[in-house]
N, C-alpha and C positions, 0 to 999 in steps of 0.2 A: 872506837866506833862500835856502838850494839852490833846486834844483828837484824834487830827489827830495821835499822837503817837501810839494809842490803834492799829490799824493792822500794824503798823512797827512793834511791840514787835514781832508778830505771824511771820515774814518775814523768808526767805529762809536766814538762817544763815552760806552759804555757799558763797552769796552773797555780793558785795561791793556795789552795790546797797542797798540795808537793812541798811547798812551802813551812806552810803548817806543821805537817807532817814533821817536817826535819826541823824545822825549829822544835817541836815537843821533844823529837830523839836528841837531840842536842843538850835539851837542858835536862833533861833524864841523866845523859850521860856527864853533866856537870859542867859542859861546854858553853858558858853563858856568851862570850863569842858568837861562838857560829851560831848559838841558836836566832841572839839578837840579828847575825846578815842574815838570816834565812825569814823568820818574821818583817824583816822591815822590806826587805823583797817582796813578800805576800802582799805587803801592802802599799808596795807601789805597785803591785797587778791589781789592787783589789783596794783601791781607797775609799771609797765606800760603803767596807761589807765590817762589820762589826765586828765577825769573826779574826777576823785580819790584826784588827787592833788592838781586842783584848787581850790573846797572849801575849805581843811586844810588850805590854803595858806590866804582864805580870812576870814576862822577864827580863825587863829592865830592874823593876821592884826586886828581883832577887839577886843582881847586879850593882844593887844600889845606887844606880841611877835615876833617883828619885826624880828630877825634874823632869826626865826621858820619861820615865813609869807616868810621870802627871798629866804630861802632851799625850801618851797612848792614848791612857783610861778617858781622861775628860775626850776624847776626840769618839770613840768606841762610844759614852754615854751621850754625846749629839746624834752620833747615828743611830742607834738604837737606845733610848732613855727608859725603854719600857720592860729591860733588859735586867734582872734583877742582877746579875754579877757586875753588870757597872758601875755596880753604887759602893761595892766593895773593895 
């Protein structure tokens, strides 16, 4: 585990952000695991917020869970469509 991790742990666990958070430390640190429970977390705090979705979306894609990566991304582009990283 980094060390940037060490004040995600302490984070507002009410939060999808917190989430966030440790989902990006996670797959920094090559943990596509945790990162995926920590993102999909976010986004059952946070099913509506685009932010939530797009990174599940780009770290399933680097898990190779292409059809998981497809449900993210298309899901993140309904919510926000006008969102230039959605299309990508």
């Amino acid at each position: 585990m980094s060390s940037a991790n060490t004040g995600l742990e302490a984070g507002d666990e009410e939060s999808a952000w917190t989430f966030i958070g440790r989902s990006a430390v996670a797959a920094i640190d090559g943990n596509n695991d945790a990162a995926i429970e920590a993102a999909s977390r976010a986004t059952a705090m946070a099913p509506d917020a685009f932010y939530a979705h797009f990174p599940l979306g780009l770290i399933r894609l680097r898990a190779e869970d292409f059809g998981g990566a497809t449900e993210s991304l298309e899901r993140a582009t309904e919510i926000d469509g006008n969102d230039a990283y959605a299309h990508y």
